[in-house]
C-alpha positions as CSV (number, residue, x, y, z in Angstrom):
1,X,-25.3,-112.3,-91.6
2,X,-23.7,-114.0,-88.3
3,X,-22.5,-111.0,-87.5
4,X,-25.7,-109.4,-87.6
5,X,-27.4,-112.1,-85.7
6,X,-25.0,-111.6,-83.0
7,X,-25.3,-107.9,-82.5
8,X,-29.3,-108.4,-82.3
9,X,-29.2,-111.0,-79.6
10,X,-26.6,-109.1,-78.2
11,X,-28.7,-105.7,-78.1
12,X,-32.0,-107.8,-77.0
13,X,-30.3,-109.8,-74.2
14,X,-29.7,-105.7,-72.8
15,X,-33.0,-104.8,-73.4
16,X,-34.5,-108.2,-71.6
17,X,-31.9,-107.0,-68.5
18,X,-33.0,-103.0,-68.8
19,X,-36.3,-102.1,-66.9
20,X,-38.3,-99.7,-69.4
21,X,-38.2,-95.8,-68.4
22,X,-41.0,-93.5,-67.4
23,X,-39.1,-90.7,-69.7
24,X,-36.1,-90.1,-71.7
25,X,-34.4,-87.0,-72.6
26,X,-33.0,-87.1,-75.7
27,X,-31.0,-85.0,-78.5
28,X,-29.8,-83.2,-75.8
29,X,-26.5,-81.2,-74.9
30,X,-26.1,-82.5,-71.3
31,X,-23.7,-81.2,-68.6
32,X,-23.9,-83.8,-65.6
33,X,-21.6,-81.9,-63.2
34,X,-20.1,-85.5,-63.0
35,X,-16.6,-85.2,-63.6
36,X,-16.2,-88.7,-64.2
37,X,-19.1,-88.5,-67.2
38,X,-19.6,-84.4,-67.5
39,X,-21.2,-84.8,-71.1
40,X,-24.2,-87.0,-72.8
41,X,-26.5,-86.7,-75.2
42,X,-29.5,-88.7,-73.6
43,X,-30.8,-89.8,-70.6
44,X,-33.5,-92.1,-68.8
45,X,-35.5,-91.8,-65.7
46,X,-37.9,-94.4,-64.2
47,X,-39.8,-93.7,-60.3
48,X,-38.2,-90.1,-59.7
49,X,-34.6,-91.2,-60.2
50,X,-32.2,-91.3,-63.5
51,X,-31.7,-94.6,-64.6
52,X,-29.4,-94.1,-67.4
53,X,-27.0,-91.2,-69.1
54,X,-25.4,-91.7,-72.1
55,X,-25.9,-91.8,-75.7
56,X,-28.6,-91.7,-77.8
57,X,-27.7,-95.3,-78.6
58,X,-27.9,-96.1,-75.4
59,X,-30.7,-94.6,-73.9
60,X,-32.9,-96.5,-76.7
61,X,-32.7,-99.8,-74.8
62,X,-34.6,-97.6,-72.1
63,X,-37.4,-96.4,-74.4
64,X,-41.0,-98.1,-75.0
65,X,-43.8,-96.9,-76.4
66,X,-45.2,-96.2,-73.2
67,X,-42.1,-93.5,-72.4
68,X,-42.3,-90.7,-72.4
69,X,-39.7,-88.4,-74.6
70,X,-38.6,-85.4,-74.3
71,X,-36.8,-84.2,-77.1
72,X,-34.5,-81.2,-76.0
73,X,-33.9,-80.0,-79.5
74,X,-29.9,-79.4,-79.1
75,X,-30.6,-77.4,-76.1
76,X,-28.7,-77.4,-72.9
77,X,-29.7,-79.6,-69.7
78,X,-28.0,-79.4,-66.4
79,X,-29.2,-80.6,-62.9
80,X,-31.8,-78.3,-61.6
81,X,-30.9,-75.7,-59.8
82,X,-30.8,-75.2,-55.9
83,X,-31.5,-71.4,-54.1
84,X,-28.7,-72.2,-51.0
85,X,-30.2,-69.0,-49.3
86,X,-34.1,-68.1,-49.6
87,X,-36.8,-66.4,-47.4
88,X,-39.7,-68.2,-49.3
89,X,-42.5,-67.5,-47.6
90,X,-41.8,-63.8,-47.2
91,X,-40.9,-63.6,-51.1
92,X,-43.8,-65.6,-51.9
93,X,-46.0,-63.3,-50.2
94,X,-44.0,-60.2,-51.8
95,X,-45.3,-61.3,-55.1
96,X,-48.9,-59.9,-53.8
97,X,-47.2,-56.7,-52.4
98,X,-45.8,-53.2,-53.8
99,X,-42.7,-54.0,-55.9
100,X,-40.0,-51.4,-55.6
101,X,-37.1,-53.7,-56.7
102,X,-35.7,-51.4,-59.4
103,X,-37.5,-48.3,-58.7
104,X,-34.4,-46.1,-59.0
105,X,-35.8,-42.5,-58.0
106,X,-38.4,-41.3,-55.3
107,X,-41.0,-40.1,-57.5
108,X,-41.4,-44.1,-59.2
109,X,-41.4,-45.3,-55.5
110,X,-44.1,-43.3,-55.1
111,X,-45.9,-43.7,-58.6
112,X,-45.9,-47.5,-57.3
113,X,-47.0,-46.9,-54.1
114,X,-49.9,-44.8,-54.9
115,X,-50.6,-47.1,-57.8
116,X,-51.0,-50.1,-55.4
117,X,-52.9,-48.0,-52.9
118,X,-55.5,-47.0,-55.5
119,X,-55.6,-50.3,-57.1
120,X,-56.4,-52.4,-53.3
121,X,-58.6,-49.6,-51.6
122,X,-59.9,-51.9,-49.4
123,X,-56.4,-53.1,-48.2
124,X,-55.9,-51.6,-44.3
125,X,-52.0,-51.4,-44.8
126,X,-49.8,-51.0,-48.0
127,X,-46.7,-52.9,-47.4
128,X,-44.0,-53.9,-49.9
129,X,-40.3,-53.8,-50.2
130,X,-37.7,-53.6,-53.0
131,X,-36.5,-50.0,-52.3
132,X,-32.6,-49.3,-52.4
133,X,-30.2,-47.3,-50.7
134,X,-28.7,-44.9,-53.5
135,X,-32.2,-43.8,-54.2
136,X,-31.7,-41.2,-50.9
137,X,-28.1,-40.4,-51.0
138,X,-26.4,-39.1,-49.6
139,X,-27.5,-40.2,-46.4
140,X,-29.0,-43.4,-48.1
141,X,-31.9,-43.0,-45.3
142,X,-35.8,-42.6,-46.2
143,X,-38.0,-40.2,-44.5
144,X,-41.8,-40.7,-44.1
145,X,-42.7,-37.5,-45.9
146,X,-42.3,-38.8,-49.2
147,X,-44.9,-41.4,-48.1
148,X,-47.2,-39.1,-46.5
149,X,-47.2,-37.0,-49.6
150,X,-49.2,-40.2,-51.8
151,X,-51.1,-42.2,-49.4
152,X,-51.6,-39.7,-46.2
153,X,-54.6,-42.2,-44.8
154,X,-53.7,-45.4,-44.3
155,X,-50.1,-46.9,-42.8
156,X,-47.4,-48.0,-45.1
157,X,-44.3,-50.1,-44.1
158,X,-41.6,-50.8,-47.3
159,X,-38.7,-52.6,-46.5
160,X,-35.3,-52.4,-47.8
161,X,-34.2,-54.7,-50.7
162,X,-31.9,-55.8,-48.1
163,X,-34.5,-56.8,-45.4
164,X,-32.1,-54.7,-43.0
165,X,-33.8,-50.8,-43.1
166,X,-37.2,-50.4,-43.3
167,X,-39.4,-47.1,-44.1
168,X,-43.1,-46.2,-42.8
169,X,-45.1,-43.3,-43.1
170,X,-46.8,-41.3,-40.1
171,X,-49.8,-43.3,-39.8
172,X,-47.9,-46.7,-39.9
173,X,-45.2,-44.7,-36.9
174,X,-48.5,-44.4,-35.2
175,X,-50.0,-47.4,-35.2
176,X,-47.0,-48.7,-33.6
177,X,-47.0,-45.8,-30.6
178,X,-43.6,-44.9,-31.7
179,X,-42.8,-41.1,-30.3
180,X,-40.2,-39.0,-29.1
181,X,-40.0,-41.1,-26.2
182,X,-39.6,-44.8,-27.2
183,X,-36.8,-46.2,-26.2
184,X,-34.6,-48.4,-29.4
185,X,-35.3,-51.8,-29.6
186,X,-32.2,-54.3,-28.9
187,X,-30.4,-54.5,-31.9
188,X,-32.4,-51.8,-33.8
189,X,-32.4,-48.1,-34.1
190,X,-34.9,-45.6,-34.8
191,X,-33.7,-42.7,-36.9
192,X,-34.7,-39.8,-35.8
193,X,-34.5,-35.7,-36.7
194,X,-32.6,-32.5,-34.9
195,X,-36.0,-32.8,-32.6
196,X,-36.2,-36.2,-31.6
197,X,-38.9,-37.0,-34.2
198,X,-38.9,-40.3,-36.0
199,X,-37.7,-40.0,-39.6
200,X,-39.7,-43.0,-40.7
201,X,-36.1,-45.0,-41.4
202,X,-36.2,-48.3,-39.0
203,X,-32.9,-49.9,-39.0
204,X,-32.5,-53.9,-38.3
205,X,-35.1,-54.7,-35.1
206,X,-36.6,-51.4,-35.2
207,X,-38.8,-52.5,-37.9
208,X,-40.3,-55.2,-35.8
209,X,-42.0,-52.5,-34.1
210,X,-44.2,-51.5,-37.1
211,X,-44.2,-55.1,-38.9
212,X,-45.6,-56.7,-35.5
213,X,-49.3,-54.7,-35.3
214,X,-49.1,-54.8,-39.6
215,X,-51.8,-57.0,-40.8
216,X,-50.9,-61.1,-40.9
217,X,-51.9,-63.0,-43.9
218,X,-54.7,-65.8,-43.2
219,X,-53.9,-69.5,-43.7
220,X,-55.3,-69.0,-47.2
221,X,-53.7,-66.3,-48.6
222,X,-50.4,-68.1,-47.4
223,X,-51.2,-71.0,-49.2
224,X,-52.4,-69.1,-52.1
225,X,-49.0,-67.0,-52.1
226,X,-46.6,-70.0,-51.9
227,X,-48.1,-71.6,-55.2
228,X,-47.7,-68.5,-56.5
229,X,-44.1,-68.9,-55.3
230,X,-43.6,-72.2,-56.3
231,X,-44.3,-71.7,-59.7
232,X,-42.1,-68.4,-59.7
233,X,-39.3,-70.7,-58.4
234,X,-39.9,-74.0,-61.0
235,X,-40.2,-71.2,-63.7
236,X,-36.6,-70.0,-63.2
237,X,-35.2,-73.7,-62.6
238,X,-35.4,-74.4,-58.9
239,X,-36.2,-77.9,-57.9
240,X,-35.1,-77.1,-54.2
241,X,-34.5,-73.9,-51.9
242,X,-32.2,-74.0,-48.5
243,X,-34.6,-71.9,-46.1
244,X,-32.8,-68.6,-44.1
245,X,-36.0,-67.6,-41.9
246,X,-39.3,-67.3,-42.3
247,X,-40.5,-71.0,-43.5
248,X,-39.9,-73.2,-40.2
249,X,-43.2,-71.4,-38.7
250,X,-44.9,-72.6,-41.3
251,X,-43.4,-76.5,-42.1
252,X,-47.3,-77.8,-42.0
253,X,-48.3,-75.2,-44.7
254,X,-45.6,-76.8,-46.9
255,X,-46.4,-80.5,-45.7
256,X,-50.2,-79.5,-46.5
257,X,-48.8,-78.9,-50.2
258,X,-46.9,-82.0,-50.2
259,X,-49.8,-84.1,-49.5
260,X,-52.2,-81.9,-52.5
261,X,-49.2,-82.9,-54.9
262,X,-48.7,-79.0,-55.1
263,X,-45.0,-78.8,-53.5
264,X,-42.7,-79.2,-56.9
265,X,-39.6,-77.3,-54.8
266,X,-38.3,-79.5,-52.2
267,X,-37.4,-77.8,-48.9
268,X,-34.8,-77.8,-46.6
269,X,-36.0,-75.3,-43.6
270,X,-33.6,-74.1,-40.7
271,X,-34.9,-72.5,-37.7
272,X,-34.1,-68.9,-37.1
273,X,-32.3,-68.7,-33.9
274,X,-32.8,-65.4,-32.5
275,X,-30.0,-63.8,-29.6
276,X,-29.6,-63.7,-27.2
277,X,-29.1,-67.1,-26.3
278,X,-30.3,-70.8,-27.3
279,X,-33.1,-71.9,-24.7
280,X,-34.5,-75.7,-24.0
281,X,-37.9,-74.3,-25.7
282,X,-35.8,-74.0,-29.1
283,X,-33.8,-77.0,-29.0
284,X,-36.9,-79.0,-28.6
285,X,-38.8,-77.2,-31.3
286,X,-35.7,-77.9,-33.8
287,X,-35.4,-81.7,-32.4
288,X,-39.6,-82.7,-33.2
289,X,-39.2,-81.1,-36.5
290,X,-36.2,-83.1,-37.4
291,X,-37.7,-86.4,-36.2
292,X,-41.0,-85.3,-38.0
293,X,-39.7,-83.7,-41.7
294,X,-37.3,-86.2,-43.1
295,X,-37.8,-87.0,-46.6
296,X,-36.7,-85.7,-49.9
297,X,-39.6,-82.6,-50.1
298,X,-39.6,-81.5,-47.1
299,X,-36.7,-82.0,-44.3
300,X,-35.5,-79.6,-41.1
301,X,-32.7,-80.1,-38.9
302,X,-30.7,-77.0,-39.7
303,X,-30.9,-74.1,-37.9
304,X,-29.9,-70.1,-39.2
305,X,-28.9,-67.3,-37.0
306,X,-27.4,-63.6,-37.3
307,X,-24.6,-62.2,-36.2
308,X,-24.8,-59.0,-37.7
309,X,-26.2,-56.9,-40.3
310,X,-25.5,-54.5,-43.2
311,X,-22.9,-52.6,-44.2
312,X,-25.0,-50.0,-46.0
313,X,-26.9,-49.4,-42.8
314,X,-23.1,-49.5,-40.5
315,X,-24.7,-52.6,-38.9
316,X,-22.7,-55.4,-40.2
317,X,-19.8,-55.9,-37.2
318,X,-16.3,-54.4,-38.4
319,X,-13.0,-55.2,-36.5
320,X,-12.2,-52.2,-37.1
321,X,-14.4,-48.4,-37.9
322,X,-16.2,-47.8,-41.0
323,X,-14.9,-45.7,-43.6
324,X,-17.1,-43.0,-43.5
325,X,-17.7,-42.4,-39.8
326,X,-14.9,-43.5,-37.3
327,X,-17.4,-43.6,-34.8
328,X,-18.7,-46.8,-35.9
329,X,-18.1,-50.6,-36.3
330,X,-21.3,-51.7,-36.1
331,X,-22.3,-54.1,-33.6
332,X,-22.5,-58.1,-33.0
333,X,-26.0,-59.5,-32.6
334,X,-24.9,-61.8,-30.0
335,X,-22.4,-61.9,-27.2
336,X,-19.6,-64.0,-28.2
337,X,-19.5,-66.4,-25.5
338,X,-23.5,-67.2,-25.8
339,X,-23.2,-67.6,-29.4
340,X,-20.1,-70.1,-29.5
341,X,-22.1,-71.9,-26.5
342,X,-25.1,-72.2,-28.7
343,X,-23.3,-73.4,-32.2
344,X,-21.1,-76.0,-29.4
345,X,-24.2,-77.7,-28.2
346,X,-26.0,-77.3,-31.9
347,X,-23.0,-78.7,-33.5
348,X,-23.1,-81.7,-30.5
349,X,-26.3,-82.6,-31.7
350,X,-26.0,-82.2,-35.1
351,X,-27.6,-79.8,-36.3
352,X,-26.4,-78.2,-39.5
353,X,-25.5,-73.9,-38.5
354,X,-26.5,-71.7,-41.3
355,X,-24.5,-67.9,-39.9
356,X,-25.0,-64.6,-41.0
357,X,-22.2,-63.0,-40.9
358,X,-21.3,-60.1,-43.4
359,X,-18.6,-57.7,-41.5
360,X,-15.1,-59.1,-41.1
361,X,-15.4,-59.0,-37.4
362,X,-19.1,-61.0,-37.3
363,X,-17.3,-63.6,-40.2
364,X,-14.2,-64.4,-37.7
365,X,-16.8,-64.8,-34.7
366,X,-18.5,-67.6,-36.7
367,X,-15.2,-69.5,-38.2
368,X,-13.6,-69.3,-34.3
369,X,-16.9,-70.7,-33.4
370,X,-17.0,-73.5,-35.5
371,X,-13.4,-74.0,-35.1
372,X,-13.9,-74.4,-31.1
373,X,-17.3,-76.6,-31.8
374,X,-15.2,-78.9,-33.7
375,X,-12.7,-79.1,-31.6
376,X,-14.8,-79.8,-28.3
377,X,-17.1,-82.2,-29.8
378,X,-15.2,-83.9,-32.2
379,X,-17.3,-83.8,-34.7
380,X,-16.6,-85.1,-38.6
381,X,-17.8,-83.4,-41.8
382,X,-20.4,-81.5,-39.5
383,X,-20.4,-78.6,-43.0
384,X,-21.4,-75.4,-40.5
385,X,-22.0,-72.5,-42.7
386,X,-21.3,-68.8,-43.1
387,X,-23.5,-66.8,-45.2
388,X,-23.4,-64.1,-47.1
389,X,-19.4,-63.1,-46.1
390,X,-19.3,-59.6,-47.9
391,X,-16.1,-59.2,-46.4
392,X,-13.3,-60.8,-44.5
393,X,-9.7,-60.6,-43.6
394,X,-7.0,-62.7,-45.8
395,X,-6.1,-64.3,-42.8
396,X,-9.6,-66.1,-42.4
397,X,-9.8,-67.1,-46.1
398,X,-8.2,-69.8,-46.1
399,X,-10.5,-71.1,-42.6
400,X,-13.2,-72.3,-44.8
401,X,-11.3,-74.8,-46.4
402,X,-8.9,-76.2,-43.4
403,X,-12.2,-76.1,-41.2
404,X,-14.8,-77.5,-43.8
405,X,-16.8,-74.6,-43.4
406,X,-19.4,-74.0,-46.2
407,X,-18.7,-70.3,-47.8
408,X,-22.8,-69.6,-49.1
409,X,-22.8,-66.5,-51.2
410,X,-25.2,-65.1,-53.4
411,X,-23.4,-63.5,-56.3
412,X,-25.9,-60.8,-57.2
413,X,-25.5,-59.1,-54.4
414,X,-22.1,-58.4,-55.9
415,X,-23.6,-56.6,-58.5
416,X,-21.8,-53.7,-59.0
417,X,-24.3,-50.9,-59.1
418,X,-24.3,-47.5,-57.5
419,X,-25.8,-49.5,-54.3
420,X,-22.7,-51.7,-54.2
421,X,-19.7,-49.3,-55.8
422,X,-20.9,-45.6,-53.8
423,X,-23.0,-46.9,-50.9
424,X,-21.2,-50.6,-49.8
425,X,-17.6,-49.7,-50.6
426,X,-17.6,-46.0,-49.2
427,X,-18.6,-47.0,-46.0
428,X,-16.5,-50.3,-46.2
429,X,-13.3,-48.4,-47.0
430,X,-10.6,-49.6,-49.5
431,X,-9.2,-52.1,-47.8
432,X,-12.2,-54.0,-47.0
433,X,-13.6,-53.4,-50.2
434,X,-10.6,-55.2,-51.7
435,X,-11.5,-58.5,-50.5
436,X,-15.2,-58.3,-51.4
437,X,-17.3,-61.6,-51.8
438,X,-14.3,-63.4,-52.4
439,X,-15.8,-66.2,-54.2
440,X,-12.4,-67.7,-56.1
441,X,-9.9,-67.0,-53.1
442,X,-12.1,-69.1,-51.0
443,X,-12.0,-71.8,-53.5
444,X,-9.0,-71.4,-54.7
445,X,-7.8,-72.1,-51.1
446,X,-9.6,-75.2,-50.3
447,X,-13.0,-73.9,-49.7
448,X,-16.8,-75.2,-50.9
449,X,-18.6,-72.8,-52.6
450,X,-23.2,-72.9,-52.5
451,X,-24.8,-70.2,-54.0
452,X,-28.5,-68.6,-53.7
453,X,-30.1,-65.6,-53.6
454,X,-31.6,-64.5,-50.4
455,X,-35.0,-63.8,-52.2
456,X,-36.6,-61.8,-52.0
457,X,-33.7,-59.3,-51.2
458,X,-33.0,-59.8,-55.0
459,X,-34.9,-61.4,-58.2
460,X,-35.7,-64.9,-57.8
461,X,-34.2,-65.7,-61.1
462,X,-30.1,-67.0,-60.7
463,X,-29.8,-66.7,-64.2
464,X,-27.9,-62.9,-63.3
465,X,-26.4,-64.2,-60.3
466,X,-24.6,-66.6,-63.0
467,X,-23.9,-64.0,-65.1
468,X,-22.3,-61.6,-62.3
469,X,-20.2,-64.5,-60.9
470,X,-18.5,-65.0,-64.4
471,X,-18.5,-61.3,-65.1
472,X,-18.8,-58.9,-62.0
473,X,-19.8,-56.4,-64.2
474,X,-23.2,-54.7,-64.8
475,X,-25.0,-56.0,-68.1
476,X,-23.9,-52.5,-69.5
477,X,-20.3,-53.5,-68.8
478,X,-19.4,-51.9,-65.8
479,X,-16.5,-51.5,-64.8
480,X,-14.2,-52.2,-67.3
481,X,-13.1,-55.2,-66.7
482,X,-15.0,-56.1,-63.8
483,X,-15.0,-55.4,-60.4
484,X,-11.6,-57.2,-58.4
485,X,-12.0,-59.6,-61.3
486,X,-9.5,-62.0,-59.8
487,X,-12.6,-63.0,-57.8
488,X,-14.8,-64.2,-60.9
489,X,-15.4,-67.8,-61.7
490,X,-15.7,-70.0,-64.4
491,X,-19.0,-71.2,-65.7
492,X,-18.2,-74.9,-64.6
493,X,-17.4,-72.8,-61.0
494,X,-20.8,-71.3,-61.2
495,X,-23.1,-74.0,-62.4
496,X,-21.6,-76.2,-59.3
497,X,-22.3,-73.7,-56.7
498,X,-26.1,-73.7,-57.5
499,X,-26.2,-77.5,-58.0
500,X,-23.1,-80.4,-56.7
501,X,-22.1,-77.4,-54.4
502,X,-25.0,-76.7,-53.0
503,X,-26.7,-80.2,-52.4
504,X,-23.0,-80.6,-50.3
505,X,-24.1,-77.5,-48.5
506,X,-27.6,-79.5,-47.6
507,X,-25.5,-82.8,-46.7
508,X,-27.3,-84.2,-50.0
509,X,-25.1,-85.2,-52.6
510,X,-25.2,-88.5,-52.7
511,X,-28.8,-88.3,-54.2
512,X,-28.8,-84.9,-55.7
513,X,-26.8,-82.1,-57.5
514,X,-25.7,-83.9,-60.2
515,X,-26.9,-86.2,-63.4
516,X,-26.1,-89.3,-62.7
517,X,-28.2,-93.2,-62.2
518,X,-29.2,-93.6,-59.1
519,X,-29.7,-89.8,-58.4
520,X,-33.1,-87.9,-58.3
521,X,-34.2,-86.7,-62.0
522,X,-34.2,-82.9,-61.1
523,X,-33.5,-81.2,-64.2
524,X,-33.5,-78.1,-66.6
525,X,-33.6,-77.4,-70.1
526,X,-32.3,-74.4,-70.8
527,X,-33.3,-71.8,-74.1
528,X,-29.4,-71.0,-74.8
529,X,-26.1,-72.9,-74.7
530,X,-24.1,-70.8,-72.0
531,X,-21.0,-72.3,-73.0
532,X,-21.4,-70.7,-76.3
533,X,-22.3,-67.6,-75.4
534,X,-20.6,-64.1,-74.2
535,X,-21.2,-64.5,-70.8
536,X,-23.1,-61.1,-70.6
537,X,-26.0,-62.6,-72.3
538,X,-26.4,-65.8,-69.1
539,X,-28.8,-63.2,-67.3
540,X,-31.3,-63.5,-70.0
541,X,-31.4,-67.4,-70.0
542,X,-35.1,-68.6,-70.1
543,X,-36.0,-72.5,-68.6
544,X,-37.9,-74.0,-71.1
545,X,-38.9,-77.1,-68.9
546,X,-38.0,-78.1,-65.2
547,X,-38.4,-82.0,-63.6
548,X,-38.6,-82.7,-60.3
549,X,-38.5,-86.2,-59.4
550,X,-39.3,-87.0,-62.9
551,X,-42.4,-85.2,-63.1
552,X,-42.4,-81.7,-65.5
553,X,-43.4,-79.0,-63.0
554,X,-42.9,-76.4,-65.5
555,X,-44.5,-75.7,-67.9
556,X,-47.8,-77.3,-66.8
């Protein structure tokens, strides 16, 4: 009886010391990316943060009957997820446009298109994007017939699931005044026939000739097309998104949500720098939005830039020719000495550098870069990134880690699919192909992995890009045994590039990434236990409830 007496003042002299919770999470199956504490069973959160993780038993003396409980039912929870690499205004706004992502032959391109055109008559343009480049082999390049043969009247642009190619008909060449005699943009080509004719294939800047007298979308239909997009994202188990382009134009759109209570993704927006140099006007623009957006929704002081493009199209920079065509090895986006300027004075005011660099030669430009902005400005822990690094030299594997340079992949574009395994590594060549997204031997050798998905080049959903980083296989299995399997990951590897790894790549773990007290309650419940399942089964993982900052954003 003393005993007993003891234990109960015991348990209510914790209770009198423990502030009640808003929620709990219970009978759960919790990895905490904490390696100090990786697995509970329960956890509390009070204002936005996690209080508590532990047991059940423990997480009781957090409970009253005002909490809230969320009974997880067995299931899986791990810290919500983070897209490193988005574009989510243009993908947002994709959601209202033709979808060609997985459109395999010409004839459903055009069952889509014309579909779309019938269904919006009133529309002045059709625009979309989705297509891939296997779909025209073997040239991999689209011709505007194929366009003009469904919707003859009105212009239609499509761009490449890449972003990097883009395809219009005759009306939409038109509209633009492109001819025989236009000159190509800088950093863009127009493909043209045996007669100097446009083809209707736009590669990299060419595109901006068409896209700039498209249509824009009003105020409204942006704000319209980012809930869209917000719901999308909360569905799949985002709770934040790094930004890649296309959202620093529009910060007060987001900060409009904010202020609604509508903004359940939190932001982190870099400017896109665009060559040829970095001018007052810009810094200044990147300076007022860091002063101005500095809280956990919605923050700025990154900025992105390209120094290169694709290797499907021959524009991603090579040290050395392609493959298929010794006449090419693509071509930088900016002179060297400009761009190692720009990240120097960038890095000197600390800014956070998000590069695109995909060719070997464009990846070396960026990791000498940083390497020389470090050394000039002594700067600490400064995290510059590289993004995308589709391939690279053995030599500059190993950079990332000595030079604490980010390595931000997305894994599904590792998917090895006719696009990736007869397009990508033909022109690549064997070599280069070898040391393809090189996710482990960038670990393995000191470096920090973040992970994303460039949406809306591919789906939204990382649930696949999980799946291909354990696998790099197709969901049928192929190839046998995976493509350069040495490079795949480890679950544990994979869950911490979209969570721990990623809120390092946004200078944010202290307060996110992981579940832990003191940290924000981001959060996902997942439908299946993916550390019980074949690992070609993680693509079909459903989110049965996301938190942000305590509050369930999905389902509502």
């Amino acid at each position: 009886m003393v005993t007993r007496r003891l234990l109960l003042s015991a348990l209510l002299s914790v209770a009198a010391c423990v502030q009640p919770a808003d929620s709990v999470v219970i009978n759960a199956k919790i990895y905490t990316v904490n390696p100090k504490q990786p697995w509970v069973e329960a956890l509390a959160v009070r204002d936005g943060k996690i209080v508590a993780v532990g047991s059940a038993r423990d997480i009781a003396a957090y409970r009253t009957p005002a909490t809230r409980v969320i009974d997880a039912q067995g299931r899986l929870v791990l810290p919500g997820f983070t897209d490193c690499h988005i574009h989510f205004m243009e993908g947002s706004l994709g959601l209202l446009h033709v979808d060609l992502n997985g459109a395999a032959t010409v004839a459903e391109i055009q069952k889509r298109v014309n579909e779309y055109a019938t269904a919006h008559p009133r529309e002045p343009w059709i625009l979309g994007m989705g297509w891939t480049y296997p779909t025209f082999a073997p040239s991999g390049m689209p011709d505007k017939k194929y366009l003009d043969a469904v919707v003859p009247g009105r212009p239609v642009y499509l761009e490449a699931y890449d972003g990097h190619t883009s395809w219009a008909n005759s009306k939409a060449l038109a509209a633009a005044g492109i001819t025989r005699a236009t000159t190509d943009p800088a950093n863009g080509k127009i493909v043209r026939d045996a007669q100097g004719e446009a083809t209707g294939a736009l590669l990299e800047a060419a595109g901006d000739l068409v896209s700039s007298v498209a249509p824009k979308p009003t105020r409204d239909e942006r704000l319209a097309a980012l809930r869209k997009g917000l719901h999308e994202a909360n569905r799949f188990g985002l709770v934040r998104v790094h930004s890649a382009g296309g959202d620093f134009e529009w910060l007060d759109l987001y900060d409009e949500l904010r202020r609604a209570g509508d903004l359940t993704v939190r932001q982190y927006i870099a400017y896109f720098l665009d060559p040829p140099e970095l001018t007052p006007a810009a810094i200044e623009k990147i300076e007022q939005a860091r002063h101005t957006y500095t809280g956990d929704w919605i923050s700025a002081g990154a900025v992105k830039t390209m120094l290169d493009g694709v290797v499907e199209a021959h524009t991603a920079a090579m040290l050395g020719p392609y493959s298929d065509d010794d006449n090419l090895t693509g071509k930088l986006f900016w002179d060297p000495a400009k761009y190692k300027a720009a990240v120097a004075e960038l890095d000197r005011r600390g800014f956070q550098i998000f590069t695109h660099a995909i060719g070997d030669r464009a990846v070396r430009l960026a990791l000498d870069a940083y390497e020389a902005a470090r050394d000039q400005n002594h700067t600490q822990d400064a995290r510059p990134r590289v993004e995308h690094i589709e391939t690279i030299t053995a030599a500059d594997i190993p950079r990332f880690g000595s030079l604490g340079v980010i390595a931000s992949f997305q894994p599904l574009h590792a998917y090895p699919d006719d696009d990736t395994l007869k397009i990508w590594a033909r022109n690549a060549g064997p070599d280069r192909a070898s040391r393809a997204w090189v996710w482990h031997s960038i670990a393995a050798s000191g470096g920090r992995l973040a992970f994303g998905s460039d949406w809306p080049v591919v789906t939204l959903n990382p649930w696949p890009g999980v799946q291909t980083a354990l696998t790099r296989q197709t969901d049928e299995g192929v190839p046998p045994g995976g493509w350069l399997p040495q490079e795949r990951l480890s679950l544990e590897a994979a869950i911490h590039g979209y969570t721990l790894g990623a809120a390092i790549a946004g200078r944010r773990e202290k307060t996110e990434g992981s579940l832990e007290p003191g940290k924000l309650a981001d959060l996902i419940v997942l439908s299946q236990n993916l550390f019980d399942i074949d690992p070609h089964q993680i693509g079909r993982t459903e989110v049965v409830l996301t938190m942000v900052g305590g509050k369930v954003v999905y389902p509502h």
